[in-house]
Structure formats: structure tokens, C-alpha cells
Kinemage of the C-alpha trace (Angstrom):
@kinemage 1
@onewidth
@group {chain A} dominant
@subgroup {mainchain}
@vectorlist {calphas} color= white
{ca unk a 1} P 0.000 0.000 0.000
{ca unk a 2} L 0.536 3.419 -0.305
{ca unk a 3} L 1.355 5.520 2.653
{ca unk a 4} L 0.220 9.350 3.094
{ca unk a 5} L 2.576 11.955 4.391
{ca unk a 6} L 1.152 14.339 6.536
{ca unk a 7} L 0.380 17.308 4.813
{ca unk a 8} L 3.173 20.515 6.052
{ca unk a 9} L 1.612 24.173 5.848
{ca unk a 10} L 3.425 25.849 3.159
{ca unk a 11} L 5.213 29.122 3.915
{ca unk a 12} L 4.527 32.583 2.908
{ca unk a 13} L 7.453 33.527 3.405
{ca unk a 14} L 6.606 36.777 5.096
{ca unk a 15} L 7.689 37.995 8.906
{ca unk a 16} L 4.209 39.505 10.136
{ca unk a 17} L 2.747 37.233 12.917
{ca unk a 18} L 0.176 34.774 11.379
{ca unk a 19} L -2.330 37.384 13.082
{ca unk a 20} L -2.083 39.545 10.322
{ca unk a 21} L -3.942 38.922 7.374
{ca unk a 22} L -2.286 37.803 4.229
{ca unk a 23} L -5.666 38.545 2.061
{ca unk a 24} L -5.383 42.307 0.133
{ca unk a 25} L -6.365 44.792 2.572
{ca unk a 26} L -8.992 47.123 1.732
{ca unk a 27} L -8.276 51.183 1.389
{ca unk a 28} L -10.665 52.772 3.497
{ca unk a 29} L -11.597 56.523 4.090
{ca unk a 30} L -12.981 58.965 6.961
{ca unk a 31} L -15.665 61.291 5.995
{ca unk a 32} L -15.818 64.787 8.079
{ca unk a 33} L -17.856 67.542 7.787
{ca unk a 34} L -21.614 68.728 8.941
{ca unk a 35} L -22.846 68.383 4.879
{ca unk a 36} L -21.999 65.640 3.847
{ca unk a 37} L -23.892 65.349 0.770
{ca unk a 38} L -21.700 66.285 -2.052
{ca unk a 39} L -23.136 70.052 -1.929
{ca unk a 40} L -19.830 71.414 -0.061
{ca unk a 41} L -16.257 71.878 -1.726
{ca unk a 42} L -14.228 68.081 -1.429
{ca unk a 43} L -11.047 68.119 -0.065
{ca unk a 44} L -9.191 64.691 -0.148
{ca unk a 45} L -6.543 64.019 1.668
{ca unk a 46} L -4.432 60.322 1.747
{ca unk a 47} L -1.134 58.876 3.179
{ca unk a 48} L 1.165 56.174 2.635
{ca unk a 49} L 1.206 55.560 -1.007
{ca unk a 50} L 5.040 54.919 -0.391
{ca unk a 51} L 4.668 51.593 1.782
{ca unk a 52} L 7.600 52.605 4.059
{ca unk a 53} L 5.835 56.102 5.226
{ca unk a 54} L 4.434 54.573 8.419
{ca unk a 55} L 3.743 57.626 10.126
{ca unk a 56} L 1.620 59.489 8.190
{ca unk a 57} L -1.746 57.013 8.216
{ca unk a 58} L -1.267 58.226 11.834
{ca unk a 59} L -0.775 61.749 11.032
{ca unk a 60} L -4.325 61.364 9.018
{ca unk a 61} L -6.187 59.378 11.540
{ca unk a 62} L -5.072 62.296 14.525
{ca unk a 63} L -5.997 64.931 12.217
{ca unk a 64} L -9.618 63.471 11.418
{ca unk a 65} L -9.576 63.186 15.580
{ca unk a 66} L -8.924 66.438 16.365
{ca unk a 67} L -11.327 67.851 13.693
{ca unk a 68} L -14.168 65.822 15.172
{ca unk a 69} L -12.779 66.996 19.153
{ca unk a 70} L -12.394 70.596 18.159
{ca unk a 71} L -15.841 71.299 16.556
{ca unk a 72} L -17.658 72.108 19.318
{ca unk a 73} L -14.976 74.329 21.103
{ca unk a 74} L -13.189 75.543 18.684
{ca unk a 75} L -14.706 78.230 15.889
{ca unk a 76} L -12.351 78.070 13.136
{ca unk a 77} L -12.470 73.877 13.638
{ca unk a 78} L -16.036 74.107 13.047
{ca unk a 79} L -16.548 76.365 9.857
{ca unk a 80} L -13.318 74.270 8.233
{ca unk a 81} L -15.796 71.080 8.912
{ca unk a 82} L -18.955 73.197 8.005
{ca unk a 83} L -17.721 74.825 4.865
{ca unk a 84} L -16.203 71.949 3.651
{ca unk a 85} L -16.688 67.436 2.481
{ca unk a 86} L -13.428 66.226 3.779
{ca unk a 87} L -11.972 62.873 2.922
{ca unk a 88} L -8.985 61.600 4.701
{ca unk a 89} L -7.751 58.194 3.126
{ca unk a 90} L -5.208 56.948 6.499
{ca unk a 91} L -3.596 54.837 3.730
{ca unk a 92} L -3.523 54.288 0.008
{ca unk a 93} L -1.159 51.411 -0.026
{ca unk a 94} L -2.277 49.335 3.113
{ca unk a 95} L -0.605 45.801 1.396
{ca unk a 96} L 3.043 47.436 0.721
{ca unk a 97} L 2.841 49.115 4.139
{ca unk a 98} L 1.790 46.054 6.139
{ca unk a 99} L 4.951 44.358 4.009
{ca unk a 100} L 7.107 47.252 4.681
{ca unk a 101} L 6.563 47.236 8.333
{ca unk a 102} L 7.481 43.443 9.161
{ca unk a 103} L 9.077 42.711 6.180
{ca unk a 104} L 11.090 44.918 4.066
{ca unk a 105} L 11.566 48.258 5.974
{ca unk a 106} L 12.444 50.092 2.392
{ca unk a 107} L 9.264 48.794 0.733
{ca unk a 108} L 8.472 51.897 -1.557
{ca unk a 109} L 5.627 50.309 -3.777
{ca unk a 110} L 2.408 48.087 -3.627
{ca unk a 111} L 2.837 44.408 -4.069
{ca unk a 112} L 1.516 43.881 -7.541
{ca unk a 113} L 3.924 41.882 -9.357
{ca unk a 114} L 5.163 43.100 -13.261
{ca unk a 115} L 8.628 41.699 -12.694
{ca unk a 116} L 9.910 38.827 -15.342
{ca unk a 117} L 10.466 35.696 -14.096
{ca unk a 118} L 13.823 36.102 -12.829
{ca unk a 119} L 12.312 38.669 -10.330
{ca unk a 120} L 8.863 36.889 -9.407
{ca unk a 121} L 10.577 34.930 -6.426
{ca unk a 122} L 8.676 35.558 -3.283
{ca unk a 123} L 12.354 36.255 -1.743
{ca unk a 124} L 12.107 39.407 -3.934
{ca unk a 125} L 9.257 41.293 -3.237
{ca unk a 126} L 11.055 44.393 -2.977
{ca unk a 127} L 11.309 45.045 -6.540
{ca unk a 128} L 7.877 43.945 -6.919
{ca unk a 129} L 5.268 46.752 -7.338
{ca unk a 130} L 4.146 50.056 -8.454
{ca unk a 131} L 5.394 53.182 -6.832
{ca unk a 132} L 1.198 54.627 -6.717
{ca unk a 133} L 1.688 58.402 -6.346
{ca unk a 134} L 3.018 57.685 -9.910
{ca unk a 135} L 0.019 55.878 -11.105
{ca unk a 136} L -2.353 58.446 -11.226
{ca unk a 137} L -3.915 60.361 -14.403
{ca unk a 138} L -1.946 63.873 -13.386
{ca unk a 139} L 0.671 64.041 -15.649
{ca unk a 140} L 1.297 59.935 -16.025
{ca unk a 141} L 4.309 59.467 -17.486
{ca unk a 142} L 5.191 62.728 -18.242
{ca unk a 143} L 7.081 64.118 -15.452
{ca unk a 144} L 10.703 62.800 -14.146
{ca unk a 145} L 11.667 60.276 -11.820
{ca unk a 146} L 8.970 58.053 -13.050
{ca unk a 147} L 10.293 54.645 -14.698
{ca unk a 148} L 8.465 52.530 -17.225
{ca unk a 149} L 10.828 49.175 -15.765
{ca unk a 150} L 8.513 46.739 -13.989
{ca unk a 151} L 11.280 46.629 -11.503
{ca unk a 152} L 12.534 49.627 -10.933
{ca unk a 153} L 11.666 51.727 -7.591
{ca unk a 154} L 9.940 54.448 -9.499
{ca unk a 155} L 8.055 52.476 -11.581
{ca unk a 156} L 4.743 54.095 -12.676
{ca unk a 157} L 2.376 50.970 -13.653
{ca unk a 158} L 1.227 49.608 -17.172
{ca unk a 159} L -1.508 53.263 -17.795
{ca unk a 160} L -2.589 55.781 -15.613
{ca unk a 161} L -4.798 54.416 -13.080
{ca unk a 162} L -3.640 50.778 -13.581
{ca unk a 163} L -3.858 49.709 -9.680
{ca unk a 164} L -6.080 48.854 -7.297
{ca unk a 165} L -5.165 51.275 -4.871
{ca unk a 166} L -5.610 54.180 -7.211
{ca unk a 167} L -8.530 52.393 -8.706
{ca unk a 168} L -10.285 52.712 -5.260
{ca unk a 169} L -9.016 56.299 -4.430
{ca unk a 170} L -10.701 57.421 -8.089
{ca unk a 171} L -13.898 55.374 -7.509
{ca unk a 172} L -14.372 56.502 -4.001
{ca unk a 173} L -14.373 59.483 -5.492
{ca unk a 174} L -16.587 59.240 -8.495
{ca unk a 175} L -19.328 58.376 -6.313
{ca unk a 176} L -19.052 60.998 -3.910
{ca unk a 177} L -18.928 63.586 -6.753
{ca unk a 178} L -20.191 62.136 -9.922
{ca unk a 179} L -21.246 64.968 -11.995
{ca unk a 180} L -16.543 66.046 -11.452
């Protein structure tokens, strides 16, 4: 007969605890302001599309925070959230940041993979990726320090718009203001 191995859990090869999920997280945003109806002036505001800013989703979450804690005390708090629709995305590139923070602390990009082959091993990740606040329509390709190598640092995706990320961001948008 035939004997059956035990089966072994393959590895992911990442470094976050198994507690964090290794499913795509999902970019989510904070809407402020008394109107929030689409009638008042948008202002959008986002963090981390470089994976290794790790600060600033705080920076974004503290400001919403203090918006919503100053309003009733404060007067100039309260006509900036009365005047205006504000949109504060904590972070754009929630995958490359969760991979930059346990994994590869100079993560720059998300964690779609263009590389060829010889660059699709899990080990290297870090050249996997599209650096987003390159991706989007503004100017696509048409400015320096954007690169059209699948592998390089800078690289700016296959179009404008090409990732998920700045998919979401755009769509978010759209359907807060569709008539923009």
C-alpha cells in the first residue's frame, strides 16, 4: 500500500505574525464635515502611497480626531468642517505598508507583481510593485523620476490608473462627486 505523508503548511514567506492577514487589505476613508452630501467643496486628503511612510496614516487618523474633538470648542475647527466634504484616506497602499513594516523596511511600492520571471521569487518582493503616487492620471508618465521598468523603484504601472489602490481612491471618489 501506499502511505500518506502528513500534509506541512506551506510558507509565505513573510515575517508579520500569522495574526495579520495575508488577504489584500482594503483602502478605506474617513468622511468629516456637517454636509456631507456632495453640496460642499471636497477636499481629499491620503497617506502612505510609499509603503515605508508609516507615520503618516497616523498623522491622518489624529488629524480626522482632532477635527471631530475641536468642533464644538473651537470656531475656526467648526466652519473648516462646516464649509467643507473632507476625505482623509489613512492609507492608500495598506498591502506594501503592512509588508514594509514586518518585512522589508524600504518597501516603496504596492505588491503587484510586473517583474519577469527572474524577479517573481517571493524572496524578492522588494522590486515587486508600483510606486502609486506615480500611477495616477496627473501628468502619467510625463514628469521625471517616473520609470516605465517593472522593476525599478519608481516604476509608474502599465496606464494611468492601472492599480487597485488608485482604482479605489478614483472610484471613491466618483461616487461621492459624480457629476466632477
Amino acid at each position: 500500500g501506499v502511505t500518506v505523508a502528513d500534509s506541512e503548511q506551506l510558507s509565505d514567506f513573510l515575517d508579520a505574525p500569522e495574526s495579520v492577514s495575508r488577504e489584500p487589505f482594503t483602502v478605506r476613508a474617513i468622511r468629516i464635515g456637517k454636509d456631507r452630501d456632495g453640496s460642499q467643496t471636497g477636499v481629499l486628503a491620503y497617506s502612505q502611497e510609499h509603503a515605508r511612510e508609516w507615520v503618516t496614516p497616523l498623522v491622518a487618523v489624529e488629524t480626522a480626531e482632532r477635527l471631530l474633538r475641536n468642533y464644538q470648542n473651537d470656531a475656526a475647527t467648526r466652519q473648516v468642517v462646516d464649509d467643507l466634504d473632507i476625505f482623509i484616506i489613512p492609507s492608500v497602499n495598506p498591502d506594501g505598508g503592512h509588508y514594509s513594516f514586518y518585512d522589508a523596511n524600504f518597501q516603496r511600492k504596492n505588491m503587484t507583481n510586473y517583474c519577469t520571471a527572474k524577479n517573481s521569487d517571493p524572496n524578492r518582493r522588494n522590486a515587486w510593485g508600483v510606486d502609486l503616487n506615480r500611477n495616477f492620471s496627473f501628468y502619467w508618465g510625463q514628469w521625471g523620476g517616473s520609470s516605465s521598468d517593472p522593476c525599478d523603484e519608481t516604476y509608474r504601472g502599465s496606464a494611468a490608473g492601472s492599480e487597485p489602490e488608485t482604482q479605489a481612491v478614483q472610484a471613491y471618489m466618483a461616487s461621492v462627486f459624480p457629476d466632477q
